[in-house]
C-alpha positions in Angstrom: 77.7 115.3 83.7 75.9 116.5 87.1 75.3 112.7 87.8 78.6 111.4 86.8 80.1 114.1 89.0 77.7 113.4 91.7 78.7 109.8 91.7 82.0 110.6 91.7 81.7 112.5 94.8 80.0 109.8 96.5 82.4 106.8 95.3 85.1 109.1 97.0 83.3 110.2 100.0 82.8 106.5 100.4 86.5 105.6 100.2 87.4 108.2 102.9 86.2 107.1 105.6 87.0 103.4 104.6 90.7 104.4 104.3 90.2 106.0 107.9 89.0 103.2 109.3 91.7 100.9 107.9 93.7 103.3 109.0 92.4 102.9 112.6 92.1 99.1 112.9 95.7 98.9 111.6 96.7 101.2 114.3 94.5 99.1 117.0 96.5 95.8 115.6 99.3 97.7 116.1 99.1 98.9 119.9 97.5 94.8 120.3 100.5 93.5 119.2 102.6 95.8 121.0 100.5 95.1 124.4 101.3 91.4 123.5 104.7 91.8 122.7 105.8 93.6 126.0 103.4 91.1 128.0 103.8 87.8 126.5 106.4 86.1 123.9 108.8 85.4 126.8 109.8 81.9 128.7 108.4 81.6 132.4 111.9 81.7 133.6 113.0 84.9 132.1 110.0 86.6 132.9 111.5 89.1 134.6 112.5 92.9 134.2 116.4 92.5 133.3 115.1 90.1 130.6 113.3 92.7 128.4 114.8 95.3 125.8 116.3 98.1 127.7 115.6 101.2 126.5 119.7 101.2 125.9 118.8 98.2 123.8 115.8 99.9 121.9 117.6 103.2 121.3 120.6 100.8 119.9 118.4 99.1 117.3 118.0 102.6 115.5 121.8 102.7 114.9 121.6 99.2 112.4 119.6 97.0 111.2 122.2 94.5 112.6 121.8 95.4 115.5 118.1 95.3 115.6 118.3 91.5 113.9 121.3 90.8 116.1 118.6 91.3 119.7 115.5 89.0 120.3 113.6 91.3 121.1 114.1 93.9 118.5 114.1 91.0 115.5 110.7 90.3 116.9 109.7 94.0 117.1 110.8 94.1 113.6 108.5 91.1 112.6 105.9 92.3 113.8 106.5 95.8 112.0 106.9 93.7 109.0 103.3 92.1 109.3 101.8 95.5 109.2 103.3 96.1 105.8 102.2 93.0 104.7 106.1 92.3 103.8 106.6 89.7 106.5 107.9 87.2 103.9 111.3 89.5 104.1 112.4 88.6 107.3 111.0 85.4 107.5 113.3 84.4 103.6 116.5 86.2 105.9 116.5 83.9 109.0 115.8 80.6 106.8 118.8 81.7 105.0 120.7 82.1 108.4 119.3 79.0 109.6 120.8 77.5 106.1 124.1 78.7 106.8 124.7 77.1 109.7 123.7 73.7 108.5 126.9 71.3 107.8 125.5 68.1 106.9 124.7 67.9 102.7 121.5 66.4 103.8 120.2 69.1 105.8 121.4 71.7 103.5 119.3 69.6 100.4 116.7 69.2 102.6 116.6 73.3 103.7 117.2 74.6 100.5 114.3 72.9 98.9 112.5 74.2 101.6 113.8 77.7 101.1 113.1 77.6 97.3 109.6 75.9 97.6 108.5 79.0 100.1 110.4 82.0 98.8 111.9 81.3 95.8 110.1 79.7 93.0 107.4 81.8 90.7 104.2 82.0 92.7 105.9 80.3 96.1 103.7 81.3 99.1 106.1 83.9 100.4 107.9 84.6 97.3 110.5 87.2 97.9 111.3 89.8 95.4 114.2 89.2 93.7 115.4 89.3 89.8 115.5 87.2 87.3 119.6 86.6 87.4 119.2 85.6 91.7 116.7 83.6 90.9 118.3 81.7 88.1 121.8 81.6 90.0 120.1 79.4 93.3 118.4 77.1 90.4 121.8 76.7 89.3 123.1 76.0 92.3 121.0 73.9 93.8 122.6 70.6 92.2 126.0 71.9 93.7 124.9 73.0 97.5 126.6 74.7 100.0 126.2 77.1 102.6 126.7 80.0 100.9 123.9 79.2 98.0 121.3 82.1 98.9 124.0 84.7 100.5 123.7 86.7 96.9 119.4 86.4 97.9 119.8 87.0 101.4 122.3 90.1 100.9 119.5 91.5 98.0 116.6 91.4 100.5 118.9 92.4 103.7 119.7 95.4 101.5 116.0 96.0 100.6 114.6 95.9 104.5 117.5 98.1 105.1 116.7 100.6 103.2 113.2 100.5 103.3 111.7 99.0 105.6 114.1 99.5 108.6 114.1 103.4 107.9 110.0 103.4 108.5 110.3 100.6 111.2 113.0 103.3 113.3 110.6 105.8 112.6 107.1 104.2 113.7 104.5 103.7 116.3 105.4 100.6 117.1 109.6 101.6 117.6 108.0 104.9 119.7 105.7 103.2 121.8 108.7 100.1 122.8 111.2 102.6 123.6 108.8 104.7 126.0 107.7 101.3 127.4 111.5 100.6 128.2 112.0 103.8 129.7 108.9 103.6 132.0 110.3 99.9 133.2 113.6 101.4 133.5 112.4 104.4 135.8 109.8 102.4 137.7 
C-alpha cells in the first residue's frame, strides 16, 4: 500500500511540473505569435501605423464576434487564438463556407464543396468539424443539388459554437489583453 501510494505521489509530482511547463511554452507561443502578428503579416505598402487595429478597433471586437470576423486583423487575432486551443479547424470550415457563398458559377461551387466536404465534413476528414449526424447527412444530400446556401445550416452550427465558446475565452485572453495594450501604446506614441 506504502509503495502504490508512493508511486502515486511520484506519477503526480511528475505530471505537475509537466503541466507547468506546457503551460509556459504555450504561453511563450503565445506572446511569439503575438510579437509576429503586430510585426509581420502585413503588405509592404500598408506598413504603416494607420494600417494596424486601433485600439477603437480592438476594443470593438469584444462587442461581437462579427465584428471581430468582419476586421483583418482581429479574424487573424482570432486564428491565431484558435491554434492555441487546438480548434483552428472552426474558423478555417467558416471562411471556406464564406468563400462558397460567393461563388456563382455551378462549377466552382462543385468544385468548393467537394473541397469543403473532403476537409471538414466527411468522418475522419483532416479538419473535421463537429457537427451532428442530421448536418452532416443534410450537405450529403445536398450535394447532388448545389447552391450557395448548401453549408449555411453547418456554418451557422459552428459560428454558434465559436461564439459561445471560443469567442468568450478569446475576449478574455492573453493574447486579446496584450493586442489592445499594444494598440494603445501605438496610439499614444
Amino acid at each position: 500500500m506504502k509503495e502504490d501510494l508512493k508511486l502515486n505521489m511520484t506519477a503526480d509530482d511528475c505530471m505537475k511540473p509537466s503541466d507547468k511547463e506546457k503551460t509556459r511554452i504555450k504561453m511563450k507561443n503565445l506572446r511569439n505569435r503575438i510579437g509576429l502578428f503586430l510585426k509581420i503579416n502585413i503588405p509592404h505598402s500598408m506598413h504603416n501605423k494607420s494600417h494596424r487595429p486601433t485600439a477603437d478597433d480592438v476594443s470593438q471586437w469584444a462587442q461581437s464576434l462579427d465584428k471581430l470576423l468582419g476586421h483583418k486583423y482581429g479574424k487573424a487575432a482570432f486564428c491565431i487564438f484558435l491554434k492555441t486551443e487546438f480548434c483552428e479547424e472552426n474558423i478555417e470550415f467558416w471562411s471556406a463556407c464564406e468563400d462558397f457563398r460567393k461563388l456563382s458559377s455551378h462549377q466552382e461551387l462543385t468544385s468548393k464543396a467537394k473541397s469543403i466536404y473532403e476537409e471538414f465534413i466527411k468522418t475522419e476528414a483532416p479538419k473535421e468539424v463537429n457537427l451532428d449526424f442530421s448536418t452532416k447527412n443534410k450537405i450529403i444530400q445536398s450535394l447532388p443539388d448545389l447552391n450557395a446556401t448548401s453549408f449555411l445550416a453547418a456554418q451557422r452550427k459552428i459560428y454558434s459554437l465559436m461564439e459561445n465558446n471560443s469567442y468568450p475565452r478569446f475576449i478574455l485572453s492573453d493574447l486579446y489583453q496584450e493586442l489592445y495594450a499594444a494598440a494603445k501604446r501605438r496610439h499614444n506614441s
